[in-house]
N, C-alpha and C positions, 0 to 999 in steps of 0.2 A: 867950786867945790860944794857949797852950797848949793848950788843946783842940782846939784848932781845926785845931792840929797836929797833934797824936795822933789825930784824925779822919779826918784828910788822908792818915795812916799806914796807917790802919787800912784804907782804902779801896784805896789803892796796892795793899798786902801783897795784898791779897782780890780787886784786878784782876791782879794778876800770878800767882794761885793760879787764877785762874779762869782765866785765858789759856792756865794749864799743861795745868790740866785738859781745855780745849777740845781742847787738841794730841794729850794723851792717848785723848782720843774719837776724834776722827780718824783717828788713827793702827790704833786698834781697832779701825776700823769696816772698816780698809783692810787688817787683816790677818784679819778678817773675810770679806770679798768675796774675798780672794784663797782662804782656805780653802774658800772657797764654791766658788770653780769649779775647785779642784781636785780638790772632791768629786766635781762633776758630770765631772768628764775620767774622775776614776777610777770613777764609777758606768759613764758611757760604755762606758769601757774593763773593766767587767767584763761587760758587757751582752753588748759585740761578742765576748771572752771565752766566754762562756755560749753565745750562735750558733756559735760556731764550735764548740766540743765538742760543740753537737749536730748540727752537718752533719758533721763529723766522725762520730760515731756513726753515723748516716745511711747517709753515704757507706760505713761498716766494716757495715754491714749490708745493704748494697744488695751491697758486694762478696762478703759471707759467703756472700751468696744466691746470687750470678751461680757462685762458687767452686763453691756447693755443687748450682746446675742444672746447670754444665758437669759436674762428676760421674758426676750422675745422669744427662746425657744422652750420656755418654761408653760409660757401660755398658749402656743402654738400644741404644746405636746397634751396639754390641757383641752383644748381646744380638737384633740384628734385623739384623744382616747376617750371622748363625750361620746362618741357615735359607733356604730358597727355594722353600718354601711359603709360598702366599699367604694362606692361613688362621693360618700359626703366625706370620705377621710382626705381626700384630695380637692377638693371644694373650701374645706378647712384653710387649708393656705393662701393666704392673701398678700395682697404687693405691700401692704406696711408692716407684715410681719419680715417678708424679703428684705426692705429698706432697713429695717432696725437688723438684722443681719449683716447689711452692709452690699448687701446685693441688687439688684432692680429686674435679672431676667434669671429664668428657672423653668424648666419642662422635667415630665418623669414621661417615663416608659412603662409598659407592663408585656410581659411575652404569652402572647396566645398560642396555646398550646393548639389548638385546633387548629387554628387559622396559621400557624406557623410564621408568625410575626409580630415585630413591635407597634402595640398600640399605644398613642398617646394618651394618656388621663389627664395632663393637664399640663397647660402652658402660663407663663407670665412675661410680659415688655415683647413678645413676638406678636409680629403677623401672622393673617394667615397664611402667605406666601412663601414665608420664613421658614415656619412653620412648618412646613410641607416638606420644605427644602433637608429640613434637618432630619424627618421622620424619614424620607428614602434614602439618607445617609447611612441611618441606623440600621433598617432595613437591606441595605443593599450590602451590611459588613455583619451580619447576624452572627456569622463564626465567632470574630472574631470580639466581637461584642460579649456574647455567652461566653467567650474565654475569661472578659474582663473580669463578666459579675461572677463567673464561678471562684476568680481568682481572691475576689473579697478584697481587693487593695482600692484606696481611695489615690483618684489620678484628681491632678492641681498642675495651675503654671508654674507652680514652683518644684512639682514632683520631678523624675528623672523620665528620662526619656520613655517610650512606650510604644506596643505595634499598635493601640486601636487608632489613635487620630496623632495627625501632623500639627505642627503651628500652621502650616498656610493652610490646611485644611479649617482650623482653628478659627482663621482671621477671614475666610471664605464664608463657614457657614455660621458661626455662631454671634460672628460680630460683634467680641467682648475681648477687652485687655487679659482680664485677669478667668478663671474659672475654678469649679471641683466638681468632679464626676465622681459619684460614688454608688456602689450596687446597693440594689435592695434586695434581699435573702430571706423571706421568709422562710421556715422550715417546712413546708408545703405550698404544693401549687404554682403558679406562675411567678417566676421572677423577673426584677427588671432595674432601672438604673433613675437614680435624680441628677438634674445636674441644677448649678444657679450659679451666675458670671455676672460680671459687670464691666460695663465703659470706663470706666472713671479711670485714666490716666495715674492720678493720684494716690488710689485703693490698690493695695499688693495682698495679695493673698498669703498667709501667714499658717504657720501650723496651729495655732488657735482656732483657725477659721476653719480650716480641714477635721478638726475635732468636735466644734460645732456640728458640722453638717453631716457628719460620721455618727452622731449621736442619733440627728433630727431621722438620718435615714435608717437609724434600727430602731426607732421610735415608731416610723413610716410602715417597717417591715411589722413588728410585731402588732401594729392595729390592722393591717390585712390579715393578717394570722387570724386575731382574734373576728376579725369579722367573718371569714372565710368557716372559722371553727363556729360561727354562732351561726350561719347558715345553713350548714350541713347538719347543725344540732337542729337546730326551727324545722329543715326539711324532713327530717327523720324522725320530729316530733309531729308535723303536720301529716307523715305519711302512716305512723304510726293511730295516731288517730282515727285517722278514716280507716284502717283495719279494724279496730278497736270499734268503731264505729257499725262499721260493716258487717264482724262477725257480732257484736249487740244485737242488732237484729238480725242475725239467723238465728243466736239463740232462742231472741225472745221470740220468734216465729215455731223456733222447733220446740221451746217449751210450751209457746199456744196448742200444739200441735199436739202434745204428749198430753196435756192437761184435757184436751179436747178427748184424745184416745183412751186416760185413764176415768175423766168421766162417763165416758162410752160405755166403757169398760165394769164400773162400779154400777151405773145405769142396768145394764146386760145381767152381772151376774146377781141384782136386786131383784129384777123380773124373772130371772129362772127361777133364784131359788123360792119366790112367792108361786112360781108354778112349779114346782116340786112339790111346796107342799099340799096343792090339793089332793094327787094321787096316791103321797107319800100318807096321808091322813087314813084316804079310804084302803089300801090294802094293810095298813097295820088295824084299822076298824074290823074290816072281813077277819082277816088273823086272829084277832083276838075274839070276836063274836064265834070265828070255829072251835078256838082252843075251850071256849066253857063248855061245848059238848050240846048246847042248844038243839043243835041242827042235825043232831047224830051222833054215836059215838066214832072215834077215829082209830083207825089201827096207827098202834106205837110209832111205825115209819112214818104216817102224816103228821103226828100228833110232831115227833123230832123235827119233820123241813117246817111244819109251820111255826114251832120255835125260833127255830134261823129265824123264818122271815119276819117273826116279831123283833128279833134281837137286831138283826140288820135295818132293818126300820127303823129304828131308835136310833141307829149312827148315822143314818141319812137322816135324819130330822136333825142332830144334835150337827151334824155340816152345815145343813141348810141355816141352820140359826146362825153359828157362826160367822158363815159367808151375811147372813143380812146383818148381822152385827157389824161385822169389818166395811161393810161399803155406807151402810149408818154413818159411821162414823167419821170416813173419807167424806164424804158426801156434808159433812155437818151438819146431818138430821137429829145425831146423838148430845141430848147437852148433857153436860156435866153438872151435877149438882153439890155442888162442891164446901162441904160442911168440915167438922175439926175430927177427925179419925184416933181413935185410941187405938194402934200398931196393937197391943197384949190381946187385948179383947178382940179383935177382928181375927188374928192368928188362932188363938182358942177354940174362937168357932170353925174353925176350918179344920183343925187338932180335933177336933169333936168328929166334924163330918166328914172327914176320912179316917176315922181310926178304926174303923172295921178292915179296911186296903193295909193300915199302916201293919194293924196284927197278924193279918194274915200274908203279908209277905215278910213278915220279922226285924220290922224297918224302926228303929227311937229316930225319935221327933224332938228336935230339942231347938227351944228360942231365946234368943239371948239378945234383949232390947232392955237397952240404957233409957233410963229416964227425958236424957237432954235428946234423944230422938222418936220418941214415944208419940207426940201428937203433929199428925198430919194433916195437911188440905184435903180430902180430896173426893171422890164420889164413892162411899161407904158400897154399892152398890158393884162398880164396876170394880174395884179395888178388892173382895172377894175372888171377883171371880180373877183378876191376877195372880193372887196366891195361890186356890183351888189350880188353875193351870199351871205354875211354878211347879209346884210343891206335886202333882198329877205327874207332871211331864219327869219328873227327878224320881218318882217313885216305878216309872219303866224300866227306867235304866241303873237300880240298884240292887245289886245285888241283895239276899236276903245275911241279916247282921250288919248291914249296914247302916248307914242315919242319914237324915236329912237335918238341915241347920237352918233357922233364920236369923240374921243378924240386923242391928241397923246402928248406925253413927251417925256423928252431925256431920254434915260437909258444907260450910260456908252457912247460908241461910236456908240449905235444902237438909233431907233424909236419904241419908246412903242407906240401901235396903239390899241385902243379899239374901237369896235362897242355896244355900251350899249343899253337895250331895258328895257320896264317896263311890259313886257311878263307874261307868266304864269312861266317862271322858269326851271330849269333842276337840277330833284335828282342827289346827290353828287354820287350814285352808277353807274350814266351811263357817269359822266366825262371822263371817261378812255376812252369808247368807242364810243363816239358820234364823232369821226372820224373817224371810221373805214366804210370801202366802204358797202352799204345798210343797215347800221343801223337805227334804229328809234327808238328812245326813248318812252315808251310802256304809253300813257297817252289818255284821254280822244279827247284832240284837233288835236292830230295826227292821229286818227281814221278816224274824221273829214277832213283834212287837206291831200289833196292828195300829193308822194313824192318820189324820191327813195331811198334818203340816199347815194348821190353821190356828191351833192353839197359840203358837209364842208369836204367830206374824199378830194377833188379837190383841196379846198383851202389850206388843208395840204400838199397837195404833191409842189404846188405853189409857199407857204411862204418857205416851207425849202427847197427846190429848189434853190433861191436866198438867202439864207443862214440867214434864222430865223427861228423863233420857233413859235407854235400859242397852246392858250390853255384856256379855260375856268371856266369861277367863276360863278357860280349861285347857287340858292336854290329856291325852290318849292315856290310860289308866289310872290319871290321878284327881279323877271328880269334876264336878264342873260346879263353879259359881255364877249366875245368874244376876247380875244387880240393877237395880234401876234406884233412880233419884226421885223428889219427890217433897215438896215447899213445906217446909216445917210451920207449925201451924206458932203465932208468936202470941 
C-alpha cells in the first residue's frame, strides 16, 4: 500500500516536471520564432540598407559625372564661341575635353551642298582607315541620314530602335559599347551630325549624357551660324569696300575732270571778256565822239541808233564785268577784305543810290535791322554791290505800290539778312537754279524785263566767298525773299 503510494508520487512529481518542462519548450520555441523574424526584419533591413548606399553611390556618381561634363562643356563651349572660324570651331575640341565627358571617340559631319556629300570636320580615338570606313557609310545612306538630322532627335544605345544604323552595323563600324548621334541644325547652310562613343564596358550611356551632347551640339550648331553669319558680313563688307573703293576714284577722277573743265571754263570766259572789252571800249568811244556832233551834225535817225549803240554798250561792259568778276572770284583771284560792316549805314547808301529807280517806279523801301544783327565781317566793298543786285533785281519784278524790305536777325553766331519784295513770285521748280550763271526764270515779266542772269549767280559766288550761304523762299504771286547768312562781327 505504501508503495503504491510512493508510486503514485513518483508519477505526479514527474507529470508535473514534465508539464513544466513542456511549458518551458514552448515558451523557447516561441522566443525562438520571435528571434527568427527579427532576424529576417533585420537582415531585410540591412539588404534594403545595402540598396540604398549603392544607388546612393550611383546617384553621387552619376552626379560627379553630370558635375564634371557640365565643366568640361562649359569650357569647351567657352572655348568654341572664342572663334568664328569654322575650321577652329572644330579644332576646339579636344580628347580631354571628350574624356572629362566620359567619352574617348567622336567624329562630326558637315553636308556639302555642292559637292552632295558628307564631309568630315573632324575626328577623335579613329584611324584613318576607320575613318574612311565610317565617312562612306554616311555617304552611301545620305537619305536616310538627312532624314535623321531633319528629324532633330538625338539617337543613343539606350535610345529605341531607329532606321539609320543597326547594332551589328554598330559593332562593325564604329567600334564602341555605348554611343549618341545627334544633328547639328544650324538655321542656315549646311547641316550635319556629331557623334562620341566609347569602349568602356563599364560606361552606360544615360539620359544625362544625351543632354550634355544635345546641349554641346546646339552650341556646335549656333557658332557655325555665327561664323557663317560673320563671313558673309566680312564678304559683303570686303566687297562693299572695293565698290566704295572703286566708285572714290571715279569720282575723284570725274571731279578732277569737272574742276579741270570748269577751270577751262572760268580761264575761257576771263579771256573773252578781257577781249570784249577792247572793241566793246572803241565803238562806245566812236558812239560817243559822234553823238557830241564834233564830226558833223547827225540827222535825229542817226543821232536815235547811235543812242542804242551807246546804251547797249554799257550792258555789254556792265556783262563783261560781271562775267570777270564771277570767274575772279572762282578762280581765287578775288580776295576778300574783310573788316566790321555796319548793315544801317551800307543799306542807306544803297537807299540813296537807287532812290531815283525806287521814286520813279513808286516802290517804299523799308529796313528793319535789330541791333544784335547790325555788325558784320565782311568786304564793305563787295557786300554793296550784293544789296545794289538784291534790292535791283526785286525792283524788276514789283509792281508799282509796292515795297521792298531788308531784314536781318541773329542766327547762331552768323547774320540772317533778307531782301523781301511784294513781286510777282518765283515757282518752287526754278529755286535750285535761279543762281546758276544766265538763268532766267521762264515767266511772262522776264520776257519783258531785259537781263542776263549774272546778277544773283554774282552774289553767290560773293556771299560764300566770305563764308555764308544765300537761298530763296518764294511762290508764284506772293513775293519772293532772298536771304543769305553772314559771320556776325563779335
Amino acid at each position: 500500500m505504501l508503495t503504491l503510494l510512493l508510486f503514485a508520487l513518483i508519477i505526479a512529481a514527474l507529470a508535473i516536471a514534465l508539464t513544466y518542462k513542456i511549458q518551458n519548450e514552448n515558451q523557447l520555441r516561441s522566443q525562438v520564432s520571435s528571434l527568427k523574424k527579427s532576424l529576417s526584419d533585420m537582415d531585410e533591413q540591412a539588404k534594403l540598407i545595402v540598396r540604398t548606399d549603392i544607388e546612393l553611390n550611383k546617384i553621387e556618381e552619376e552626379l560627379d559625372k553630370k558635375i564634371s561634363g557640365l565643366y568640361a562643356l562649359q569650357s569647351l563651349s567657352r572655348m568654341i564661341s572664342m572663334t568664328l572660324e569654322e575650321d577652329q570651331i572644330f579644332r576646339r575640341i579636344q580628347p580631354e575635353h571628350l574624356k572629362e565627358l566620359g567619352f574617348e571617340k567622336a567624329f562630326g559631319f558637315l553636308w556639302d551642298d555642292k559637292g552632295k556629300r558628307f564631309v568630315l570636320r573632324f575626328s577623335i580615338g579613329y584611324p584613318g582607315e576607320a575613318i574612311k570606313s565610317i565617312e562612306s557609310f554616311f555617304n552611301e545612306n545620305k537619305e536616310r541620314c538627312m532624314d535623321f538630322i531633319t528629324g532633330d532627335k538625338t539617337l543613343s544605345s539606350i535610345s529605341a530602335s531607329n532606321n539609320l544604323i543597326t547594332l551589328q552595323q554598330l559593332n562593325e563600324i564604329f567600334k564602341i559599347n555605348s554611343f549618341i548621334i545627334c544633328p547639328l541644325a544650324p538655321q542656315q547652310n549646311n547641316r550635319g551630325l556629331i557623334f562620341v562613343g566609347t569602349q568602356n564596358l563599364e560606361t552606360t550611356v544615360t539620359e544625362g549624357d544625351e543632354e550634355l551632347i544635345k546641349i554641346l551640339s546646339t552650341q556646335l550648331a549656333q557658332a557655325l551660324e555665327n561664323a557663317r553669319l560673320f563671313e558673309k558680313t566680312w564678304n559683303a563688307q570686303q566687297e562693299l569696300e572695293k565698290k566704295v573703293t572703286e566708285r572714290t576714284r571715279e569720282l575723284t577722277l570725274a571731279l578732277e575732270e569737272v574742276k579741270k573743265i570748269s577751270d577751262n571754263k572760268t580761264n575761257f570766259v576771263s579771256s573773252v571778256s578781257h577781249e570784249l572789252r577792247t572793241p566793246l571800249t572803241s565803238i562806245k568811244g566812236y558812239a560817243a565822239i559822234l553823238l557830241t556832233g564834233k564830226l558833223g551834225d547827225l540827222p535825229p535817225e542817226v543821232r536815235q541808233r547811235l543812242e542804242k549803240i551807246n546804251r547797249h554798250s554799257d550792258e555789254l561792259v556792265h556783262m563783261v564785268n560781271e562775267l570777270l568778276d564771277i570767274s575772279r572770284i572762282e578762280s581765287g583771284k578775288v580776295t576778300m577784305r574783310t573788316e566790321v560792316c555796319d548793315l544801317k549805314e551800307i543799306t542807306a547808301k544803297v537807299e540813296d543810290l537807287l532812290s531815283g529807280q525806287l521814286k520813279e517806279r513808286k516802290l517804299s523801301f523799308v529796313v528793319e535791322i535789330g541791333p544784335e544783327a547790325n555788325a558784320v565781317l565782311a568786304d564793305r566793298t563787295q557786300l554793296e554791290r550784293v544789296f545794289i543786285n538784291l534790292v535791283g533785281n526785286a525792283m524788276k519784278f514789283t509792281p508799282p505800290d509796292g515795297s521792298i524790305t531788308i531784314k536781318s536777325r541773329k542766327m547762331d553766331k552768323m547774320a540772317g539778312i533778307s531782301v523781301v519784295d511784294t513781286g510777282c513770285g518765283i515757282a518752287e521748280e526754278a529755286h535750285d537754279s535761279i543762281f546758276d550763271e544766265f538763268y532766267r526764270v521762264d515767266n511772262a515779266i522776264n520776257q519783258e524785263v531785259k537781263g542776263t542772269g549774272l546778277g544773283l549767280a554774282l552774289v553767290k559766288h560773293i556771299v560764300e566767298a566770305q563764308g555764308g550761304r544765300i537761298w530763296v523762299e518764294s511762290s508764284p504771286g506772293s513775293g519772293a525773299n532772298f536771304s543769305f547768312t553772314l559771320p556776325i562781327a563779335s
